[in-house]
Structure formats: structure tokens, C-alpha cells
C-alpha positions in Angstrom: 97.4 163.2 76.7 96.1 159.9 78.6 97.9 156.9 78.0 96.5 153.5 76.8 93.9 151.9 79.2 94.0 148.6 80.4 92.6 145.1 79.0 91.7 142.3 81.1 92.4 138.9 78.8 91.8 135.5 79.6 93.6 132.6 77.7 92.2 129.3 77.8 94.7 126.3 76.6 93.7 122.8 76.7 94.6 122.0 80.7 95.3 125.6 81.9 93.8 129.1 82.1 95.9 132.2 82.3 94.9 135.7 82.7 97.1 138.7 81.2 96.0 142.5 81.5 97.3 144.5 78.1 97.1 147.5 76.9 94.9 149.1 74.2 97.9 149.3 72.1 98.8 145.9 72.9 99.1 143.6 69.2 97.8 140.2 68.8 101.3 139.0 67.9 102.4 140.9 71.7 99.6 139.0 73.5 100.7 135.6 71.9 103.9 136.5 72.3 103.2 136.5 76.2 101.2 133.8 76.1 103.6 131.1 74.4 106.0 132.3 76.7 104.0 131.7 79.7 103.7 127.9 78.3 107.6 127.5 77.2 106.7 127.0 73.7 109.1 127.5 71.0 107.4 126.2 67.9 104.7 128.8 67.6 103.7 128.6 63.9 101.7 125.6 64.7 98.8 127.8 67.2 97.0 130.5 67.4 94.6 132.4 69.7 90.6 131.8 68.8 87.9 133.7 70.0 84.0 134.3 69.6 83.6 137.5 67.6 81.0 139.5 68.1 78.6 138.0 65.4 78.9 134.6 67.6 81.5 132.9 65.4 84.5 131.5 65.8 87.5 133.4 64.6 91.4 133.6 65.0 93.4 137.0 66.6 94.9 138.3 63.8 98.8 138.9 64.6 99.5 142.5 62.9 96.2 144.4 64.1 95.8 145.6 68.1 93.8 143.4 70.0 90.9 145.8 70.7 91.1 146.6 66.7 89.6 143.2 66.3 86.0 141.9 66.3 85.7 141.3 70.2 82.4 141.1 71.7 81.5 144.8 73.1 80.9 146.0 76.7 83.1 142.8 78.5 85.3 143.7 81.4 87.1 140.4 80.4 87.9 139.3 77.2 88.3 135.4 76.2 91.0 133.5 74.2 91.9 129.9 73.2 94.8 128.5 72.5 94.5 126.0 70.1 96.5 124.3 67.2 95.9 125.9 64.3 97.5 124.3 61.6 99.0 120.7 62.0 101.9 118.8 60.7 101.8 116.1 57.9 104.4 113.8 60.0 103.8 114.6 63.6 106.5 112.0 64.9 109.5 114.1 62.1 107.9 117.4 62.4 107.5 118.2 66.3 110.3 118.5 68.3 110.1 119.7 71.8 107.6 117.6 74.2 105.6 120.4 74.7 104.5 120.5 71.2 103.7 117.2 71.1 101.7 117.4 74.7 99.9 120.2 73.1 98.9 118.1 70.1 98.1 115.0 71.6 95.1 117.3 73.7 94.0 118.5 70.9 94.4 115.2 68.5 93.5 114.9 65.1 91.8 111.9 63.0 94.0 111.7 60.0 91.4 109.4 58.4 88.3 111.8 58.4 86.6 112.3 54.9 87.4 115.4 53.0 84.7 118.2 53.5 83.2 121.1 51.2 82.7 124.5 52.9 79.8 126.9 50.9 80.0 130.3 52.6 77.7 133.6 51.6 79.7 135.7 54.4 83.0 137.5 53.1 84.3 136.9 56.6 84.1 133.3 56.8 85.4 133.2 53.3 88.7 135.2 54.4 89.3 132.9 57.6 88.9 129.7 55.4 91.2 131.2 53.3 94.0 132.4 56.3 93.9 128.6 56.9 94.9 127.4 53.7 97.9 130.0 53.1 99.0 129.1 57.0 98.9 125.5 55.7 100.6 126.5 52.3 103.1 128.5 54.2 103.9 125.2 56.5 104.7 123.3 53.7 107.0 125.6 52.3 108.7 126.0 55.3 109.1 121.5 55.4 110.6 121.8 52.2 113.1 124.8 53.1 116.4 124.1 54.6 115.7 124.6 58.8 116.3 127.9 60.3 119.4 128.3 62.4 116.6 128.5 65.8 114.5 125.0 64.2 118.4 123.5 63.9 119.1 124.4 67.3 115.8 123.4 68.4 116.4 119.9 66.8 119.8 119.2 68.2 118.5 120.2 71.8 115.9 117.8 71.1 118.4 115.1 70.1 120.6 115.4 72.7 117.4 115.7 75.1 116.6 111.8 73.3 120.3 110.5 74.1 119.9 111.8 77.9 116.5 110.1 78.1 117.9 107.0 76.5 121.0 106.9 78.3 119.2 107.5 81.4 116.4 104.5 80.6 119.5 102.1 80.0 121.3 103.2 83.2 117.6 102.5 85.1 117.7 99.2 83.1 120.9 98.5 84.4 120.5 99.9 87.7 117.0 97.8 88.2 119.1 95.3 86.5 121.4 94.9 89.7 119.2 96.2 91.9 117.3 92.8 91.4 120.2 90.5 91.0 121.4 91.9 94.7 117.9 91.7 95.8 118.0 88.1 94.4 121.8 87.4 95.8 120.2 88.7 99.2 117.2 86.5 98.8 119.0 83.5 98.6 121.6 84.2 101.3 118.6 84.9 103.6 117.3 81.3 103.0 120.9 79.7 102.9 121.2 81.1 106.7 117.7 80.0 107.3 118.1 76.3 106.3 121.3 76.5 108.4 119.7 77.7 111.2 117.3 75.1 111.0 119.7 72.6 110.4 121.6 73.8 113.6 118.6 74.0 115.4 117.3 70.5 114.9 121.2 69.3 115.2 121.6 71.0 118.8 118.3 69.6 119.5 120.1 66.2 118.6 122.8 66.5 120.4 120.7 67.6 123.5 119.1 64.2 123.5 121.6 62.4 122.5 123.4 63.5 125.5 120.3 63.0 128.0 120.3 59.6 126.5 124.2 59.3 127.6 123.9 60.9 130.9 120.7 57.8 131.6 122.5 55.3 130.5 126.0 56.6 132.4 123.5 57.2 136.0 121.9 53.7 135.4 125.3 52.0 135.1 126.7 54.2 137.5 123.8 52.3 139.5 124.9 48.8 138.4 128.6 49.6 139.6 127.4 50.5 143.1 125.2 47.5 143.6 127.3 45.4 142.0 130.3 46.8 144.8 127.5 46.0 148.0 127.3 43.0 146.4 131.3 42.1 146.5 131.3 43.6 150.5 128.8 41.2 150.7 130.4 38.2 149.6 133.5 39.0 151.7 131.7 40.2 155.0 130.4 36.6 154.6 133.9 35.1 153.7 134.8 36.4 157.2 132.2 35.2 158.8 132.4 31.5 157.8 135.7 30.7 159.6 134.1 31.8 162.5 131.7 29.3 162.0 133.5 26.2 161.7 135.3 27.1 164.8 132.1 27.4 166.9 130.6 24.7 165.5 127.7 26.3 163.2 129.7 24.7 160.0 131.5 21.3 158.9 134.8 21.6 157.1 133.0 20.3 154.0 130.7 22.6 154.4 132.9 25.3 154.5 135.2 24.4 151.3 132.1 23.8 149.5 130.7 27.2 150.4 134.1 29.1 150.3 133.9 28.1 146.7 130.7 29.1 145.5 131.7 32.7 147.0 134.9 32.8 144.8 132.7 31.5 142.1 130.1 34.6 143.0 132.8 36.7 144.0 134.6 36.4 140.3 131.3 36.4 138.2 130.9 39.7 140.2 134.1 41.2 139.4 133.7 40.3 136.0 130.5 42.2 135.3 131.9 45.0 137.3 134.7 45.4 135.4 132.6 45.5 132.2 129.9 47.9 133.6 132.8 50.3 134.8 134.7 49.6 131.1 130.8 50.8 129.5 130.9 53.4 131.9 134.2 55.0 130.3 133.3 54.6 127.3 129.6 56.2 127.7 132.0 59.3 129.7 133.9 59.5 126.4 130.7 59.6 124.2 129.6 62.3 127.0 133.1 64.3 126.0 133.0 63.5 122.1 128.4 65.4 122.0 129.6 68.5 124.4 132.7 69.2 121.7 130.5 69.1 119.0 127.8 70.7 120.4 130.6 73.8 121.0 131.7 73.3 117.1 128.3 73.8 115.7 127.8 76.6 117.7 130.5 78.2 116.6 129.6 77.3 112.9 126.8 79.3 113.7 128.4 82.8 115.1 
């Protein structure tokens, strides 16, 4: 005896298609069985599976009968489903639990504030579909006003725990982002602190540069004074020497002499003098010169 022959089946949901090949014998509960299970969806009794019949209307698979014991179109090598919602919740936000429900729902959304409508139907068929609707409704609220079954219970506390995961998580990412900011903050301002200090030990060094260029002229041109100031002394007593010399020969009176010889002691000590106070600015500059180099060496090891 041949066995059952095969089905080709095409599901269309709101933002995926899937294909299935059945059997003959294969149930519409079996094919929505496969097909909620293929989506990971555990509160079925909100869809169903529509189809065009083969007047051209829209109907729903019923569970209990076989598939190809239904009013499918004839002569396809593929047949085609929908997965839709077919019966929806009076409180969306209490009622659904898992995410995937609700992502279901919100692709296929309904307007809570649409008008009532009348149906008149001549067509037995129609009449019986309308009327599946209205018992699946019926049956819906029964079941809201029913203690949960042991799988919704479970279903809710997985969902609950699943909230206090997600919340726990979003506080830790507060928190996280939190100090991830102050850090980035801290970092920030540590970044500018060094800047401004770099700066400020830029433009000190540069300071100190010039102000020992400044030292080292002034020390040269001193320096400068001292030596003049010394030709001038070996001057004064080269001609000291020399004025003896000319009394004896005749070249210079005695009077002359004393008068001279005093005007040289007079130049000679007006000399000194400055001397001594170019050499006494010329220690002090050398001190100065010490003093810049040791702070220039203390900034920059501030700096390291």
C-alpha cells in the first residue's frame, strides 16, 4: 500500500517566509505546530495560519482536519499560508509575555479606537468563520479570567526574571557609562593640567634662556670694561716709570713732575675704583649666571 505523498507549504509571517514539505496526512494543528516552532513562539493561541480557499476568500487552517482535507486551491505544486494574529489581547502590555509575541503584534498592530462594524453574510461559510472568531475570542477571555496554567506561570516568571536581567543589565550600563565618562572626564582634565604645564614650562625655559643670554651680555661687556680698564692702569704706571726718566734728562721740571705724578695717582685710584666695582658686578652677574642654570635643571625635572 503507498504511503502518504508529499506537500510542498509555504508560510508567510510578517518579516519571514518559510517553506515545510508535509505529508498528506499531515494536520493543520502538525503544520502549525512546525511552524511556531520554527519562530520560537510559545503563546500560540493568539495566531493562526490564513489562506485563500479555493472560492478566492480568505480563510483560517482549521487545527483538527488534514491539511489537504481543507479548501485549498486545486492543481498547486505549492501551497500558501500566513501567519497572522488571529485573535488579540484586551491589555497587550499584562497579557503578552515573551518579546516575540509582542514583536509579532506590533507588525501586525491594531487600532483599538476603530468604530464597531456590522457583517451581513448569505454564505454559510463565511457565517461559520465569523463565528470561529468570536468563540476563539470568547474562549480568550475565559482563559484571562482562569487561574494561569502551570506552562503561562512558568512562561511569566521567565519573563520576569528576563525583566530583572534587562534591568539590572541597563543600570550596570548606566553605571558603567556612568564611570566610563567620569574617567573620560578625569582623563580630560589631566590631559589639559599637563598641557598648561607644558606650556607654562615651555615659556618659563624660554625665560630662563633669555634671561641668561641677557646675563652672559652683560657679564662679556663687563668682562670688556675690566680688561680696558686693566690697559688702562699699565698705562698709567708704564708712564709713572717713564717720568723720572724725564726729569733726569731734562724733558721735565721737578714741579712738573709732582704735579703730574699726582694727577696719575688721582687717575690711577679713580681707575681702581671702577675696577673694583665692574669686577664686584662681574661676580655678582656669575652668581645670577649659577642661580638661571639651577633653575633651569629644577624645572626640568618638574617636568620628567
Amino acid at each position: 500500500m503507498p504511503g502518504p505523498k508529499s506537500m510542498h507549504v509555504k508560510v508567510n509571517s510578517m518579516e519571514s517566509e518559510m517553506e515545510f514539505v508535509i505529508t498528506t496526512a499531515t494536520t493543520g494543528k502538525q503544520l502549525f505546530e512546525q511552524v511556531i516552532k520554527t519562530i520560537g513562539l510559545r503563546e500560540l493561541w493568539y495566531f493562526g495560519l490564513s489562506y485563500v480557499d479555493n472560492t478566492g476568500q480568505e480563510s483560517w487552517l482549521k487545527l483538527n482536519k488534514k491539511v489537504k482535507d481543507q479548501d485549498l486551491p486545486k492543481d498547486q505544486d505549492k501551497f500558501e499560508f500566513n501567519f497572522r494574529a488571529k485573535f488579540f489581547p484586551e491589555d497587550a502590555t499584562d497579557e503578552l509575555i515573551q518579546d516575540i509575541t509582542v514583536h509579532l503584534f506590533f507588525l501586525q498592530p491594531l487600532d483599538k479606537k476603530s468604530p464597531d462594524f456590522v457583517l451581513r453574510v448569505d454564505k454559510p461559510k463565511t457565517n461559520k468563520a465569523i463565528l470561529a472568531i468570536c468563540m476563539g475570542n470568547h474562549e480568550l477571555y475565559l482563559r484571562r479570567r482562569k487561574p494561569d496554567t502551570i506552562e503561562v506561570q512558568q512562561m511569566k516568571a521567565e519573563a520576569r526574571v528576563l525583566s530583572e536581567k534587562r534591568q539590572a543589565d541597563k543600570e550596570q550600563k548606566d553605571r558603567d557609562r556612568r564611570q566610563l565618562e567620569l574617567a573620560e572626564q578625569k582623563a580630560k582634565e589631566l590631559t589639559e593640567r599637563l598641557a598648561a604645564a607644558q606650556r607654562e614650562a615651555d615659556e618659563r625655559e624660554k625665560a630662563l634662556r633669555e634671561e641668561n643670554m641677557s646675563l652672559r651680555n652683560q657679564l662679556g661687556s663687563i668682562q670688556a670694561d675690566i680688561e680696558k680698564m686693566e690697559r688702562e692702569k699699565n698705562e698709567l704706571l708704564e708712564e709713572k716709570e717713564t717720568l723720572a726718566q724725564k726729569v733726569s734728562e731734562g724733558e721735565m721740571t721737578k714741579e712738573e713732575y709732582n704735579r703730574r705724578m699726582a694727577e696719575i695717582q688721582e687717575q690711577y685710584r679713580e681707575v681702581q675704583d671702577r675696577l673694583d666695582n665692574k669686577e664686584a658686578e662681574a661676580e655678582n652677574l656669575k652668581e645670577s649666571l649659577t642661580q638661571t642654570k639651577a633653575e633651569k635643571e629644577a624645572e626640568l625635572q618638574r617636568i620628567q
